[in-house]
C-alpha positions as CSV (number, residue, x, y, z in Angstrom):
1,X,0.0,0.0,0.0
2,X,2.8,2.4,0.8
3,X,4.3,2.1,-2.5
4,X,1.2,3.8,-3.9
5,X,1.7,6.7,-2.0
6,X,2.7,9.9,-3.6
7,X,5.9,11.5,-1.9
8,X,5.3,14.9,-2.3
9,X,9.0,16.8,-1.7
10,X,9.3,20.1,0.8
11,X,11.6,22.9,-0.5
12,X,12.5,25.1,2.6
13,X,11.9,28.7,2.3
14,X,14.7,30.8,2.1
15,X,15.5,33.2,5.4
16,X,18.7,32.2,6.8
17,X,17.4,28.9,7.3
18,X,20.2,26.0,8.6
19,X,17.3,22.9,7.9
20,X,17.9,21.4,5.0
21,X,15.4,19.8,3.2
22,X,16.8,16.2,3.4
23,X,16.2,16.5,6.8
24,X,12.4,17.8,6.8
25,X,10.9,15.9,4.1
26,X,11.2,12.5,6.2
27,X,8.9,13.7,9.0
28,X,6.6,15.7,6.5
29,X,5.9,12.1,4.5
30,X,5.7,10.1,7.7
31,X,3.3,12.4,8.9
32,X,0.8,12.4,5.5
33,X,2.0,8.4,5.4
34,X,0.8,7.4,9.0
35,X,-2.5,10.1,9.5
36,X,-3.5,8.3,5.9
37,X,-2.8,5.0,7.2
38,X,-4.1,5.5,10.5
39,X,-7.4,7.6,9.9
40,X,-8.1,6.8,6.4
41,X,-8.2,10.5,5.6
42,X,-6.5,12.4,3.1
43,X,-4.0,15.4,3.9
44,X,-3.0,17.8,1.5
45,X,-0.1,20.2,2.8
46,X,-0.8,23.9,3.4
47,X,1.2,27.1,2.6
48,X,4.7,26.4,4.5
49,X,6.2,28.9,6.7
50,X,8.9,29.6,8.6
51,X,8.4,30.7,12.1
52,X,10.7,32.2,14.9
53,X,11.6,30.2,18.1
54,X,8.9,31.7,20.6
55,X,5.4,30.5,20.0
56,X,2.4,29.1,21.7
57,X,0.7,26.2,21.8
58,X,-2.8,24.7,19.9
59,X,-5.3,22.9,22.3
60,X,-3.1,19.8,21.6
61,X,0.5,19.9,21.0
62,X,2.5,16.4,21.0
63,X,6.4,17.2,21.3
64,X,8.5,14.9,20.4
65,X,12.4,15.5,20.7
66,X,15.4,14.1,18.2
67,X,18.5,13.3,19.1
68,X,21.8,12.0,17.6
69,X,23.3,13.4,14.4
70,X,20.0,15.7,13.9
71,X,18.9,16.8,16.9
72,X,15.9,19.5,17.8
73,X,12.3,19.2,17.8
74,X,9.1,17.6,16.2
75,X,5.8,19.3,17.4
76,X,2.3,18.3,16.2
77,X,-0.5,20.9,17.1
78,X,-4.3,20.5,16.7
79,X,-7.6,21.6,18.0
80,X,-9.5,19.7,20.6
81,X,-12.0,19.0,18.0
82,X,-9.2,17.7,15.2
83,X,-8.0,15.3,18.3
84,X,-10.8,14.0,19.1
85,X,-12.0,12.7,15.7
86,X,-8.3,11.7,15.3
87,X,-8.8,9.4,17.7
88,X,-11.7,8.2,17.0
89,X,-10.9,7.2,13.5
90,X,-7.9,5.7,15.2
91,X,-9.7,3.6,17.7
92,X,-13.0,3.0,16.2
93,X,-15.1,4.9,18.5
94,X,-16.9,7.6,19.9
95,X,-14.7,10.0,21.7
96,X,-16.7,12.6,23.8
97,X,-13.7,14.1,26.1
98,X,-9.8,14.4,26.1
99,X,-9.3,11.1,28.1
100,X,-6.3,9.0,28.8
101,X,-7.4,7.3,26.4
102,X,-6.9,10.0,23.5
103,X,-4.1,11.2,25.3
104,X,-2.1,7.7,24.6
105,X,-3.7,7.4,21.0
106,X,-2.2,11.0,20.2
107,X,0.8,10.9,21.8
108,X,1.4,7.5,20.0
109,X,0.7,8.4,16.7
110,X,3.0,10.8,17.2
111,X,5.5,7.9,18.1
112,X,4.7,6.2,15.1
113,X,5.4,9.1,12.5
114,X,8.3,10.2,14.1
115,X,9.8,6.4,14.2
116,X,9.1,6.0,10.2
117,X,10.3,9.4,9.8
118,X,13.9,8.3,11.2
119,X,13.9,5.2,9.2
120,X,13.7,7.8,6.3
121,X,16.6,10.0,8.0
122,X,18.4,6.6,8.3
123,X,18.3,6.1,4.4
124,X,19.3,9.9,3.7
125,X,22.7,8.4,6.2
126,X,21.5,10.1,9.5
127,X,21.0,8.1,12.3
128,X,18.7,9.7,14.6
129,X,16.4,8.8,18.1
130,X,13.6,10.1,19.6
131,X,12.4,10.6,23.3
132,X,9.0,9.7,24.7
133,X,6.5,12.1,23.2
134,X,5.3,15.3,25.7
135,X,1.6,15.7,25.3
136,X,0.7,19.2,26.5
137,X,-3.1,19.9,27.0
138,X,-4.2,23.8,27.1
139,X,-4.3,26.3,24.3
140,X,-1.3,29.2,24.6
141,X,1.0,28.0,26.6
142,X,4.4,29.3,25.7
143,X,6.8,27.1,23.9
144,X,10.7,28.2,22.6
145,X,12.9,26.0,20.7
146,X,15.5,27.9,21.5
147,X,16.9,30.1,18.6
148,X,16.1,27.6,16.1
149,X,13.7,28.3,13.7
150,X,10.8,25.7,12.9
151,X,9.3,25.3,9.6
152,X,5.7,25.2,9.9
153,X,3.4,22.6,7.8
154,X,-0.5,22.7,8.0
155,X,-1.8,19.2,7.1
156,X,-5.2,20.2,6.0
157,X,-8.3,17.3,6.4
158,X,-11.5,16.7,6.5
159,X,-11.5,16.2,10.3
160,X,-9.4,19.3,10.8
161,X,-5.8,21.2,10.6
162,X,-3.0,19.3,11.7
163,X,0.0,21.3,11.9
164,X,3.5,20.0,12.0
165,X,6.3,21.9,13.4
166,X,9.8,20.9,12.1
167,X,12.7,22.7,14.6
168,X,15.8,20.5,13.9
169,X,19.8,20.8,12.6
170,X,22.3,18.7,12.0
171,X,25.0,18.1,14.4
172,X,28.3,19.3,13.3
């Protein structure tokens, strides 16, 4: 099934920008790859931007950090509504409230895209980890990746905007 899957390519925006493509584009497909696979809903990307360090949350965020020879940050953002029909396409079932439940089906999928996504670092020769995901629950709390600036990409759905924040370098 995966071979069917169209790999749409990122090109970064210029603005003094150290991220490099080769290192974006695996967590941007592993991202459209596993909400496809996982919700049976279509993504198409949004209008890509680049953002500064300090921001502020969404109702959900799910950070996830990399380490090793990229090393940064992979946030996912989305409303209360957007998570909870996530998770109910993910689990097969009603989801009324932001439960433990949800909160382990969100923070897992985000697991799951950023593990494929290193697999795809791993065959660009970068060799990556993660650490447990962070699931933060409250709109506009305040969030810095220090000095690094993310590359924003809106996954737009029919069950909502799921934004993908991309904060990462390579080590030197």
């Amino acid at each position: 099934m995966l071979n069917n899957v169209k790999k749409p390519k990122i090109q970064i925006p210029e603005r003094g920008s150290i991220m490099k493509a080769e290192v974006v584009n695996p967590f941007y497909i592993a991202a459209k790859e596993i909400l496809e696979i996982e919700t049976d809903v279509k993504c198409e990307r949004g209008k890509l931007s680049l953002a500064s360090s300090k921001w502020t949350t969404q109702e959900i965020t799910i950070i996830i950090n990399v380490i090793g020879q990229v090393r940064g940050a992979f946030i996912i953002g989305m409303s209360s509504a957007t998570g909870k029909l996530t998770a109910e396409k993910m689990i097969c079932e009603k989801v009324e409230t932001i439960n433990e439940l949800v909160v382990s089906c969100l923070a897992e999928l985000g697991n799951i895209i950023a593990g494929r996504a290193l697999s795809k670092l791993e065959t660009v020769g970068y060799l990556a980890d993660i650490t447990p995901p962070m699931f933060l629950y409250g709109e506009k709390a305040y969030i810095s990746t220090l000095n690094r600036q993310r590359i924003q990409i809106p996954l737009n759905t029919e069950i909502g905007v799921i934004e993908l924040s991309i904060a990462l370098e390579i080590k030197s």
